[in-house]
N, C-alpha and C positions, 0 to 999 in steps of 0.2 A: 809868092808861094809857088812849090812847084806843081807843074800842071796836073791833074787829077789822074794818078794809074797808080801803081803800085798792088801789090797783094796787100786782099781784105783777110781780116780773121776777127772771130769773137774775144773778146778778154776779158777773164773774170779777175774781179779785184776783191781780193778781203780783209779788212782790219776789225780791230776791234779797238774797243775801250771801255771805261770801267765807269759808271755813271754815280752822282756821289752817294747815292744809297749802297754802290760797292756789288752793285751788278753788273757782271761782265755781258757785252753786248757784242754783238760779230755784226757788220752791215759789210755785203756784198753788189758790187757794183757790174754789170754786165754791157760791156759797150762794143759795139761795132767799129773796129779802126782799119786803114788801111796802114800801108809801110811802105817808105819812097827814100830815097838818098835825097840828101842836099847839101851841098859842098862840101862831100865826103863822111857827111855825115851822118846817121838814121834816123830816120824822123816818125813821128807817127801821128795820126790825126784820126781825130775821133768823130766817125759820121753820125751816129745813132744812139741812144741812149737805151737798149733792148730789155732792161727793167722790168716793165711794164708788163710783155709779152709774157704765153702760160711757156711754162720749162719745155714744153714736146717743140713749139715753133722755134726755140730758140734752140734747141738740140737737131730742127733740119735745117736749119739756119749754116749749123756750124758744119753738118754734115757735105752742104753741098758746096762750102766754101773750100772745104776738103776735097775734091775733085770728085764726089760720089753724086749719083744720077738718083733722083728719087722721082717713083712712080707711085700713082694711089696702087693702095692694099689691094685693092679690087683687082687690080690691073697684074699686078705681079705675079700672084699665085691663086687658081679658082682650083677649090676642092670640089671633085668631079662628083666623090662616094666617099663615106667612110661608112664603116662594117665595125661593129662589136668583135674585138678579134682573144682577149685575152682570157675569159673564161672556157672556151672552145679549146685554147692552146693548153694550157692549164692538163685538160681530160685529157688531150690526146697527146703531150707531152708521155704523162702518169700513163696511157695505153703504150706508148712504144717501150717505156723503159721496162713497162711486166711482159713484154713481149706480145700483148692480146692480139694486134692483127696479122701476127704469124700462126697463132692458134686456134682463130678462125678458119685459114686455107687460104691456097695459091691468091698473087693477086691476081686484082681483075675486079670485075664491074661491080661484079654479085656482093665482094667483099668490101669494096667501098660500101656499096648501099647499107651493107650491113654495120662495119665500122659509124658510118653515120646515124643510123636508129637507136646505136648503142649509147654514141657518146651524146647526143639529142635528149636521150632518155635520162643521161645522170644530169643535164645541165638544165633542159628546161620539158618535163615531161608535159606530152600532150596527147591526145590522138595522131594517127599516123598522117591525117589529110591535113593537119594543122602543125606537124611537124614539118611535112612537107613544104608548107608556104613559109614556116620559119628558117629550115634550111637557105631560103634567097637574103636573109636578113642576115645572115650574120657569114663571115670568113669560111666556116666550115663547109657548105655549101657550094661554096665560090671554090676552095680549094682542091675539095673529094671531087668533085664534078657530079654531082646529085642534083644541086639548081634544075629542078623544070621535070624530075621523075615522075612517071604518072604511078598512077595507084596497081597498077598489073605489076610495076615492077617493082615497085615494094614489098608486095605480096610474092612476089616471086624470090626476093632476097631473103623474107621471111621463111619462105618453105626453102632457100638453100640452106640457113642456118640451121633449120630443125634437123634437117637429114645429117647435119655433121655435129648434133649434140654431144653423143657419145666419145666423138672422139675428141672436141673439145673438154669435155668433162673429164676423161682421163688424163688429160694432160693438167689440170688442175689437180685430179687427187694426187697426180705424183707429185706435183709442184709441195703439197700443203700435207699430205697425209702417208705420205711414203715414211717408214721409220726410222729413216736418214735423215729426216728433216720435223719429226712427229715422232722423238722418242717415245711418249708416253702411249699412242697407239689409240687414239681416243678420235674420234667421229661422234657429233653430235647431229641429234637430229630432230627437227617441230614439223607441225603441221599446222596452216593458218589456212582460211578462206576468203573468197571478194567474191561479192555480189555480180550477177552479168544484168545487164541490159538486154531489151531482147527476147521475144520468145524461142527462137530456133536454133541457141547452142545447143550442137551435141553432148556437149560434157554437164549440160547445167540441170542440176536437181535439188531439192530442197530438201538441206541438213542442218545439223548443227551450226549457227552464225558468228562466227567469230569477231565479224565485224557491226553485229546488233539490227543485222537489216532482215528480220526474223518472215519477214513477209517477201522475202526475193528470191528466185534461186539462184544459187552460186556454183561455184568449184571451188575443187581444196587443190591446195598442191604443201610439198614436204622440201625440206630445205635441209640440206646437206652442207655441215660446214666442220672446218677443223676445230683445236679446243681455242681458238683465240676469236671464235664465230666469223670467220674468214667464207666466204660462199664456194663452195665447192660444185655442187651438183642439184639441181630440183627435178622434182619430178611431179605432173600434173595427174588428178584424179577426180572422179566426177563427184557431186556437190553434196553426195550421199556416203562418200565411202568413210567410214569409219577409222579412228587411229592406227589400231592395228595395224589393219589392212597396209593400210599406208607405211606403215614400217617394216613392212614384208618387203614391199618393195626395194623400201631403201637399203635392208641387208643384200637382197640380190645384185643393187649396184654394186653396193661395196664390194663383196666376193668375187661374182662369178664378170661385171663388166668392168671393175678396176684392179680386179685380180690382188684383191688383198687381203693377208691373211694374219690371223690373232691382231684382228682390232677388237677395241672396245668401245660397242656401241653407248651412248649416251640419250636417254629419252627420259621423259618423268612418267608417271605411274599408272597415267591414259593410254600412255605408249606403249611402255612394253610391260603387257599384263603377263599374267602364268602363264597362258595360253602361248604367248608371241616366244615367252622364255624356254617352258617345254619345244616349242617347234626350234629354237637357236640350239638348244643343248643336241636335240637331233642331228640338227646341220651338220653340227663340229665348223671350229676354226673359228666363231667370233663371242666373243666376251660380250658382256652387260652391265650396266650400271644404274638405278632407277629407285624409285623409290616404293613403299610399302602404301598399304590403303590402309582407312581409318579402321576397320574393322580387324586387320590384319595385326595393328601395331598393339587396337585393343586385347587382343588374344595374348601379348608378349608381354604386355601388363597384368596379366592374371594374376592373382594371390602367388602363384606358383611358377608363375615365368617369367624371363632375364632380365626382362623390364623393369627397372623399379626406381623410386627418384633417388636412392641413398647414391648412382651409378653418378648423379652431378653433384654430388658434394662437391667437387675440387675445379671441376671442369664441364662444358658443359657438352660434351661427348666422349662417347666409350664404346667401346666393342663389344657383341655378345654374339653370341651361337646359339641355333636351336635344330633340330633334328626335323624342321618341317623344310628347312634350307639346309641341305646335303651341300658341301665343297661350295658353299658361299660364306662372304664376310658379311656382318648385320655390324650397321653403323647407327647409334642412335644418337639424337641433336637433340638438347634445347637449349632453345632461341627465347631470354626471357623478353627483347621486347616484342616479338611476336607472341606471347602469350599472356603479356598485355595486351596489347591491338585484339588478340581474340575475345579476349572477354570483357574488353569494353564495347567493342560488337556485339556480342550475345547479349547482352545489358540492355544493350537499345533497341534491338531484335526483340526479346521479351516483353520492355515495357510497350512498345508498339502494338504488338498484339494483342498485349493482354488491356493495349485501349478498345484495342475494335473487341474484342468480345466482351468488355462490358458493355459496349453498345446493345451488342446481342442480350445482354441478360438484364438489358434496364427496358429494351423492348418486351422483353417475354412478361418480366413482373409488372408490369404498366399491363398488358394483357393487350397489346400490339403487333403482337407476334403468338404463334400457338403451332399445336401438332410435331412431334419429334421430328418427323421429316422434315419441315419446313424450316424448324430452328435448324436439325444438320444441316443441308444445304448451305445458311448465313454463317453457319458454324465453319463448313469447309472450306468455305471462299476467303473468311477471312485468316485462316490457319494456312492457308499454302499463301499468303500474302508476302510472311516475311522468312516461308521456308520453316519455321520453328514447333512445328505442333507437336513434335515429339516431346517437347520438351511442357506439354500442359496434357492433366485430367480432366477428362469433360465426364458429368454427370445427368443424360438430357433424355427428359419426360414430355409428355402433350404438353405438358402447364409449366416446367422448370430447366434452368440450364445454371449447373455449378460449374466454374471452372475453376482449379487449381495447381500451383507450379506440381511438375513431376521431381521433387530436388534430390533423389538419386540419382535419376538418369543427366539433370544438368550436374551435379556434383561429380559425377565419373566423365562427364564429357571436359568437365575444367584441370579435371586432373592430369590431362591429356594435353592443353595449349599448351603452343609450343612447341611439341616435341614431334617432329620425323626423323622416319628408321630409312637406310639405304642401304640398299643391296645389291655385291658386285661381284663377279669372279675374278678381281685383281687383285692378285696376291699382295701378300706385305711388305713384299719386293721389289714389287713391279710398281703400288700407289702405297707410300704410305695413308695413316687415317686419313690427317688434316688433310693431303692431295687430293682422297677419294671428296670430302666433304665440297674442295673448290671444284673438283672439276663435276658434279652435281650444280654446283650453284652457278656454274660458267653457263646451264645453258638459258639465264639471261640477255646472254650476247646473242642467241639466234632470236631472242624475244626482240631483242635490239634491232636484228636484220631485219624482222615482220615490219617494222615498226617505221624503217628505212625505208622497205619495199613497199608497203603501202598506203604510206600518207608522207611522211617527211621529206625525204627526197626523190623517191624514183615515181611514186603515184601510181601503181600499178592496178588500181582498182579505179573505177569500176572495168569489167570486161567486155567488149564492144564487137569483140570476132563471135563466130558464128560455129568456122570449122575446128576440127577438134585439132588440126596440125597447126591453125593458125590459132587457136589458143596457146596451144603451147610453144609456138614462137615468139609467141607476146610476153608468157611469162620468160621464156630464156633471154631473151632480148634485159627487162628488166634484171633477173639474177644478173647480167655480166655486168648492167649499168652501177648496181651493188657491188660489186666484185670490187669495179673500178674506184666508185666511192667510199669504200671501207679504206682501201689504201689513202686514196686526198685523205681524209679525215684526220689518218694517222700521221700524214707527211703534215699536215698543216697545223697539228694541235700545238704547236708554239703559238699562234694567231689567232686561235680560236679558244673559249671559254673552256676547252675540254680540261680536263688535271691534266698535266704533262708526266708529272710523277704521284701515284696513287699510293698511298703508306699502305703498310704491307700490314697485313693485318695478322696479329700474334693469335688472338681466337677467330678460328676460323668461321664458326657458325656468328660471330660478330657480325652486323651491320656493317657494309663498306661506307669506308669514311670520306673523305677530301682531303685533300693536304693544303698546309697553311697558305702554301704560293697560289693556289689554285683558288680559294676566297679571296683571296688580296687584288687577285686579277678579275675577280666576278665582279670583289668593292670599286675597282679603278677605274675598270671599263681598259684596260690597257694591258698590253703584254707582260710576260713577267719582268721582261727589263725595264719595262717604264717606255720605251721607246715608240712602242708605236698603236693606236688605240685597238683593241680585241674586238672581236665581232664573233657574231655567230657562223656555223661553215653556210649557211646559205646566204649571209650576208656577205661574206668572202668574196664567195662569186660573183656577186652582184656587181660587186664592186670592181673587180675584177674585167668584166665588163664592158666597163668604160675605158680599159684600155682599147682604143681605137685601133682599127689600119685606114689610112687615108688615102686615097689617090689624089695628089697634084698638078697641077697643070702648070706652068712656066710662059705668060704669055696665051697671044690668041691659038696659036697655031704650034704652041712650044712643046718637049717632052713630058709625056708623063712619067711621073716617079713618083711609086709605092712607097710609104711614109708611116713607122707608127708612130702613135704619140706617145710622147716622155712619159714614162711610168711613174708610178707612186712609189713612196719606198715600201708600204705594203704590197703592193704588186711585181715587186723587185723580191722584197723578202719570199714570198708565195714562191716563185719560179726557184729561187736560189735554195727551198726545202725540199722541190724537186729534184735536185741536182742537175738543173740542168739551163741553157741559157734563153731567152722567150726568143722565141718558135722564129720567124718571118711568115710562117707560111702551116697550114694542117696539111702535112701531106709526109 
């Protein structure tokens, strides 16, 4: 035999064959051979039988027989850091392409900080001292150069940014409301509240609660957005001021600091009462849109006025005119399953009541109860319970208490579900009906923004500042974080449960519906093409997330190199609705 050298290698062997139940069978043979000449001819010899061995040993086996050098894992590459980099790129990708940190001002330090509390705020809202520590945790941090800001200069980015609102915010209404880009000339406007923390905000007093914290004080602030509920512009007001008021304001943005002229304002019916409407008609230069009050529309139902139900035979809106509205159009709606929902409400409103007042009159006739007084008082508590005592006759003595339905006054309140009157100075021109009808009902997309701003995504409540500039940096800061996630929302609604395409609705005062793609993808849990599974937009980001940036190390003393890791095809897909390619870097 010849003497022992030759190159080794692995050899895998396979055959099969057919066993007589007529099962095909594959056995593969894995041996260790060397390869030698021997008088002229090839020989090979088999040292090892590697069978046995699990597939990884036999794959470095074959690896090092191949002239490759294998070191432990450990030893090759030590991950130094890895940082959450892909939901931070995401924002600040969607912030460069709307241009937002050139609309902020010059760069420089102030505006990093800023750009940071913003995009902080759409990803993972917190407090400012607690954003701060999470700035070290994730890429954005590492890349704005914010890592390690103290609290003076946060607050100090915060009063840069309030000092350049106005001009920020002009550049958004030109962006969103200019009539170049806003034929229909429409500005929509709300008003919502949050609670403050805190006894020594300047702005905080105790009003109407929007958010149910009856016993806090808050502020209010008004929200400015185009007809697509796009964030334009807010404006902060103390926790007492009234709607109106508040939309005094907002005309005065629009006008006199965005320099815009023949809009049409959009508010509902808290908003812009006669009062706000006589003071617009004064102005000159902006239009109105809003709706009528119950007693208002009652008046237009009279025996004798334009109101009347023969007007929905065919349809369930029509136009009328009245001479108490000079040079406006009167739109009347109904909505019959709103006028269902009403009176199956009033139904259980009434029977409610009229539980607890026989309470009251099984006390009185038991002789447990006595003196007129005494019954009104159980009488009045329990009639502002459900809101409805108009709607009952009370007959109450020292000794007796009748009560009974008023069923005129419920019979003329039922004939009524349903129906709201809107009122606009836009010609037949400029909206038709069914437009005035949608762009009246559009402004559930700024209930949407509330809705966004403070609990869903941006968190902006409760309120923790103190000064009246550093409140209102706080809410600015959230609008832009809004601004930003209004657009994700829309770039991303192929991946998220949103409808992609909404059916277009023939009756306008209809209920908006869903389209059939947009169930199918609720039932699937999956994209419309099946491809890839649906989530919700905060689950997105989540996930998003985990796409890492890594630093490696090469060795004890080798290069580092910055490393992300392999994306998901959702996370592939996300960046590519952006248009654009994932980041390396926020900056």
């Amino acid at each position: 035999m010849a003497p022992y050298s030759g190159a080794m290698h692995v050899a895998r062997n396979r055959r099969s064959y057919v066993t007589k139940s007529g099962e095909e069978r594959v056995y593969e043979s894995v041996l260790l051979r060397r390869t030698f000449r021997e008088g002229g001819k090839v020989r090979h010899e088999t040292l090892a039988n590697l069978k046995a061995l699990p597939e990884a040993s036999i794959a470095a086996i074959e690896a090092t027989l191949r002239g490759q050098t294998l070191v432990p894992a450990a030893e090759a590459a030590t991950v130094l850091r890895s940082l959450p980099h892909g939901h931070v790129a995401a924002v600040w990708a969607q912030a460069k392409v709307l241009g937002l940190p050139a609309m902020l001002g010059p760069a420089g330090w102030m505006r990093d900080l800023a750009m940071a509390l913003i995009l902080a705020r759409a990803v993972a809202p917190a407090s400012k001292l607690a954003t701060a520590s999470w700035w070290a945790d994730t890429t954005l941090g590492v890349d704005l150069e914010v890592t390690g800001a103290g609290t003076d200069e946060i607050y100090a980015a915060m009063d840069w940014l309030t000092g350049r609102q106005d001009h920020i915010e002009k550049q958004l209404a030109g962006k969103h409301l200019d009539p170049v880009v806003n034929p229909s000339r429409i500005a929509m406007f709300d008003l919502s509240s949050s609670w403050v923390t805190g006894r020594h905000c300047d702005l905080a007093a105790r009003g109407y609660s929007r958010d149910g914290k009856k016993g806090c004080e808050q502020i209010e602030y008004g929200l400015l957005t185009d007809p697509e509920g796009r964030p334009v512009a807010v404006r902060v007001f103390p926790g007492n001021t009234a709607d109106p008021a508040a939309f005094t304001q907002a005309v005065t943005a629009v006008k006199d600091t965005f320099a815009l002229e023949n809009m049409l304002m959009v508010g509902d019916r808290g908003m812009i009462t006669s009062a706000r409407i006589t003071a617009l008609a004064e102005l000159g230069g902006l239009g109105w849109l809003t709706a009528l009050r119950a007693p208002q529309i009652a008046a237009l139902a009279s025996d004798d006025g334009p109101l009347q139900m023969s007007l929905f035979d065919e349809q369930n809106f029509a136009e009328i005119t009245h001479p108490d509205y000079p040079g406006e159009r009167l739109i009347v709606c109904r909505n019959p399953a709103l006028a269902d929902e009403r009176a199956r409400k009033r139904g259980e409103l009434l029977d409610a009541t009229e539980a607890e007042l026989g309470k009251i009159v099984a006390a009185v006739t038991a002789g447990r109860l006595s003196g007129a007084g005494k019954i009104g008082l159980r009488v009045g508590k329990a009639l502002g319970k459900y809101k409805v005592g108009k709607h009952f006759r009370l007959d109450i003595t020292d000794t007796s208490l009748m009560v009974t339905r008023n069923r005129e006054r419920i019979d003329a309140e039922a004939a009524l579900d349903g129906i709201y009157t809107l009122r606009t100075t836009a010609s037949a021109d400029e909206l038709g009906t069914a437009a005035v009808i949608d762009a009246y009902k559009n402004l559930s997309r700024v209930e949407r923004d509330f809705r966004s701003l403070k609990a869903i995504d941006i968190d902006l409540r409760p309120i923790h500042h103190r000064l009246t500039d550093r409140v209102k940096g706080h809410v600015l800061i959230c609008m832009l974080a809004a601004y930003l996630t209004w657009h994700l929302r829309q770039a991303w609604t192929p991946l998220t449960y949103t409808d992609e395409n909404p059916p277009h609705r023939e009756d306008p005062v209809a209920p908006a519906a869903r389209s059939a793609a947009a169930r199918a993808k609720a039932a699937r849990k999956t994209t419309t093409d099946g491809d890839l599974p649906a989530r919700s937009y905060q689950a997105l980001l989540a996930h998003l997330a985990t796409l890492t940036r890594n630093d490696l190390q090469y060795g004890d003393d080798g290069p580092i190199v910055t490393t992300l890791a392999v994306p998901t095809p959702t996370q592939r897909r996300a960046f590519e609705l952006l248009d654009t390619t994932i980041p390396h870097t926020v900056r």
